[in-house]
C-alpha positions in Angstrom: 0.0 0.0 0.0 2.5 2.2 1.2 4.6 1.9 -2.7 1.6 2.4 -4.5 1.1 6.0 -2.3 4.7 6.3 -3.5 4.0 6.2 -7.2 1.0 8.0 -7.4 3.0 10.1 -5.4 5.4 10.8 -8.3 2.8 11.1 -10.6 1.2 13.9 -8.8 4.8 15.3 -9.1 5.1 15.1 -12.5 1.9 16.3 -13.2 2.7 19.7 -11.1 6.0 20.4 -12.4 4.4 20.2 -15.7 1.8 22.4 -15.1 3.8 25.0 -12.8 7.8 24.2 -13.4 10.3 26.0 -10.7 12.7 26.2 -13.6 12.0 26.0 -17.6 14.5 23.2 -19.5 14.4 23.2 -23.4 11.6 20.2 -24.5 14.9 18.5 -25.2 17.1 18.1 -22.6 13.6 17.4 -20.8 12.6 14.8 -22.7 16.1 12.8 -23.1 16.4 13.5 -19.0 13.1 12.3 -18.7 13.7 8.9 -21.4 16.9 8.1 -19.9 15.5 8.3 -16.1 12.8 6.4 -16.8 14.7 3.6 -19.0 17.1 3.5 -15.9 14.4 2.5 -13.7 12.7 0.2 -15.6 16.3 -2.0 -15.9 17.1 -1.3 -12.5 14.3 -2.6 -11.4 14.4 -5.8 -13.3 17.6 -6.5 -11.7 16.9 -5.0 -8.0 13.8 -4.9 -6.9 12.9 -8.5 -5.9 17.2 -8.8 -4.6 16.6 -5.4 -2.4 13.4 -6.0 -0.6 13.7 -9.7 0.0 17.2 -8.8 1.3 16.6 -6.3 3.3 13.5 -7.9 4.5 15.3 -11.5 5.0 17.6 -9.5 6.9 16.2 -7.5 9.6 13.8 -10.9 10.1 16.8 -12.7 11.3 18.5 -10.1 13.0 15.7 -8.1 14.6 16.5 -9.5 18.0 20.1 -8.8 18.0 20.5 -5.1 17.1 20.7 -1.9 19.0 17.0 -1.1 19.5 16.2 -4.6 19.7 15.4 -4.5 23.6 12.8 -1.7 22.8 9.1 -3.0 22.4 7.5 -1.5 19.4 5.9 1.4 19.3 6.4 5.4 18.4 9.8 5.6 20.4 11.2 2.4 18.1 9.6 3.8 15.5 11.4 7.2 15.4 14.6 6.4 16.5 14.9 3.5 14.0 13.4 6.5 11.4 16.0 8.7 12.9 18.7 6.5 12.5 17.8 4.7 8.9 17.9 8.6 7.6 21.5 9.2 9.6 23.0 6.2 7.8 21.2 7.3 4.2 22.9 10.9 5.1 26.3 9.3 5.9 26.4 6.9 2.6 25.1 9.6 0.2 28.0 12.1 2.4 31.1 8.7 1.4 29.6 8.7 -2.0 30.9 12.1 -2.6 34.0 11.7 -0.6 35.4 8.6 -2.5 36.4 8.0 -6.1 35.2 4.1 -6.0 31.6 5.3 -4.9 31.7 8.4 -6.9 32.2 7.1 -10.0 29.2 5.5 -9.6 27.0 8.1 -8.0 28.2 11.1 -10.2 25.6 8.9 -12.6 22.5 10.5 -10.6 24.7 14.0 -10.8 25.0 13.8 -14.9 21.3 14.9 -15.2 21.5 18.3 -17.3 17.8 18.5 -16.5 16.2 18.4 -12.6 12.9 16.7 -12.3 11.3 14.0 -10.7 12.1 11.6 -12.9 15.6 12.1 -11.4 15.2 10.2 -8.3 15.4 7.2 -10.7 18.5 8.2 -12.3 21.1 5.7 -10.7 23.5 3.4 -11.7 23.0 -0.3 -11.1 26.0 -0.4 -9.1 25.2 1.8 -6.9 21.9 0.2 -6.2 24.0 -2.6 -5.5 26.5 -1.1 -3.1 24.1 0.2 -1.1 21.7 -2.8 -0.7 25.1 -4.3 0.7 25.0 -1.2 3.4 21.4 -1.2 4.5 21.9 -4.9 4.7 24.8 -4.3 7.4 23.1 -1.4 8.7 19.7 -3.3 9.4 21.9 -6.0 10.9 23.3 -3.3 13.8 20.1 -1.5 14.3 17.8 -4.5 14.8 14.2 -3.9 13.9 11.0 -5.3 12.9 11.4 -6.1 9.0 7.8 -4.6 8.0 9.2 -1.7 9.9 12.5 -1.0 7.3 10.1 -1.8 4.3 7.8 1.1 5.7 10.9 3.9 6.0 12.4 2.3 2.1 8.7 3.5 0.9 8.7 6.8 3.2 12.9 7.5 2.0 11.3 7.2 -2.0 8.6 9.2 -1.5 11.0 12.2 -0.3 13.3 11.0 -2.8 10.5 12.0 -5.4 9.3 14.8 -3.5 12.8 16.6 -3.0 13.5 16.2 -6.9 10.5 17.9 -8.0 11.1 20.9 -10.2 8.5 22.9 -8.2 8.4 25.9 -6.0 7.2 24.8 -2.5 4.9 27.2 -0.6 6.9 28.5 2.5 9.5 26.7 1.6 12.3 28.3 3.7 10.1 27.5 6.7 9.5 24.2 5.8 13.1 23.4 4.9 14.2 23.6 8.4 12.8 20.7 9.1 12.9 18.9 6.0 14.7 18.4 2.4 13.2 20.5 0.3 13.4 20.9 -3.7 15.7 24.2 -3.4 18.1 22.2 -1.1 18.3 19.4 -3.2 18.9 21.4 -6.4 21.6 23.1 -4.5 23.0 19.5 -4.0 22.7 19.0 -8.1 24.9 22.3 -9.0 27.1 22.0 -12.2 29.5 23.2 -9.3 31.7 20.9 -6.9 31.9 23.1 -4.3 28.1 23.5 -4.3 26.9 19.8 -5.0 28.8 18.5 -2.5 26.3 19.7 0.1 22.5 18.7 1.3 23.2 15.2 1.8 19.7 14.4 3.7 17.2 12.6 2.3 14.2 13.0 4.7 15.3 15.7 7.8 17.1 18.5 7.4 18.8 18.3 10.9 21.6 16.1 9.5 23.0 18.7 7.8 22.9 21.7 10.1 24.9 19.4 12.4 27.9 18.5 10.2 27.7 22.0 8.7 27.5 20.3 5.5 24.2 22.9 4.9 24.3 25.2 1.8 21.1 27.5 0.6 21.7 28.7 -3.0 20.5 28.6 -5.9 22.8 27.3 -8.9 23.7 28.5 -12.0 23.6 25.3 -13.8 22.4 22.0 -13.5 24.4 18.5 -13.7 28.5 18.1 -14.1 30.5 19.5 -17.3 32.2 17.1 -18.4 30.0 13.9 -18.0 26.4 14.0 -19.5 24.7 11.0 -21.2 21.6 11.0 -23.6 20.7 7.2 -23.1 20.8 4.6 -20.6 24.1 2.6 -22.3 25.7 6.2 -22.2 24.2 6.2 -18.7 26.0 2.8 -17.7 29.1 3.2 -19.8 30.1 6.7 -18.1 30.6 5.0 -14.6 33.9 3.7 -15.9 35.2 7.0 -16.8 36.4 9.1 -14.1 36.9 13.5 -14.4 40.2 12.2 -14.8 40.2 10.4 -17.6 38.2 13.2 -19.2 41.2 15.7 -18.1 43.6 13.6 -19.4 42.1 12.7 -22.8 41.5 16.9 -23.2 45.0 17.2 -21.9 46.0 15.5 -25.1 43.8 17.9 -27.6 46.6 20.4 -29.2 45.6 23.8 -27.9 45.2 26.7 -30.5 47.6 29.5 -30.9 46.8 32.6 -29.0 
């Protein structure tokens, strides 16, 4: 029930940002943003989502009794501290993804987007899906909790994951970012910039980032990275194996023009 309110969800979404866009993208770039996403979800899914929610679900039902809320009886104490902590170890593998060339090289797929719109929260690489099934799995392990409980904050973490890349203006949203990720933080997070993107890690609550000062409010000139961009899913795939390095390099190589 709860993944079906997450897909209507995000076609309420796309329906808005249609009909009242933040910011205006040429039909093109929309439409190949919008093709590739969607073509990235379809095979991601094929491949993941039977592996991530049996796994995750397998998981917590053999180790709920062992972790560190285990001891706690269920109720809305368990409830939000195992919500509080699921979003802190979403905050701290989305922070390591930026911070290391191994994981970036396969999260800077989700960054290549020249476009910002919902369909972005589908914009990943397999790989990436894959790592971090590997760390929920470990994670669920320490925290110990009720499997239907991780399968409800998975379907809450998507919804926001929808909801924060919206291309829509949010009413009061400065209030309402205090708490929560909104749109302009996460568009923040998707600067052309380094020094911007590499901010706004939260998924769901804001409070992460105010704490590790990794908080940035601004709006960005440009949207997705320079010099990696893809205009189909094989182009989406492929680009995880070359690195801003390699780029640099292979330019490096180009004869420059006389002055």
């Amino acid at each position: 029930m709860l993944f079906g309110l997450a897909i209507i969800a995000f076609f309420f979404l796309l329906v808005l940002e249609k009909k009242r866009p933040y910011r205006t993208f040429s039909p093109k770039v929309y439409k190949e943003s919008f093709m590739t996403n969607t073509t990235a979800f379809i095979i991601n899914n094929v491949i993941l989502t039977t592996l991530r929610a049996s796994s995750l679900f397998l998981v917590a039902q053999q180790f709920s009794t062992y972790g560190l809320l285990s001891g706690l009886s269920n109720g809305p104490l368990k409830w939000i501290l195992a919500f509080a902590f699921f979003d802190l170890a979403i905050y701290v593998w989305h922070f390591f993804s930026h911070k290391y060339e191994t994981l970036w090289r396969f999260h800077k797929i989700h960054h290549c987007d020249k476009s910002f719109n919902v369909s972005t929260g589908f914009r990943f690489h397999v790989f990436d899906l894959l790592l971090e099934i590997v760390y929920k799995c470990i994670f669920v392990v320490i925290i110990g909790v009720d499997a239907y409980l991780v399968l409800s904050i998975e379907i809450i973490e998507l919804f926001f994951i929808f909801f924060h890349h919206a291309n829509i203006a949010v009413k009061n949203e400065e209030a309402v970012s205090k708490f929560i990720i909104t749109p302009s933080l996460h568009r923040t997070h998707h600067s052309t910039l380094r020094a911007e993107h590499d901010s706004n890690y939260g998924i769901v609550l804001a409070f992460w980032d105010r704490v590790f000062g990794t908080r940035k409010e601004l709006v960005p000139a440009n949207m997705g990275l320079d010099l990696i961009e893809a205009e189909n899913f094989v182009q989406l795939f492929s680009l995880a194996f070359l690195t801003e390095h390699h780029f640099k390099k292979l330019r490096s190589l180009i004869p420059k023009g006389k002055k």
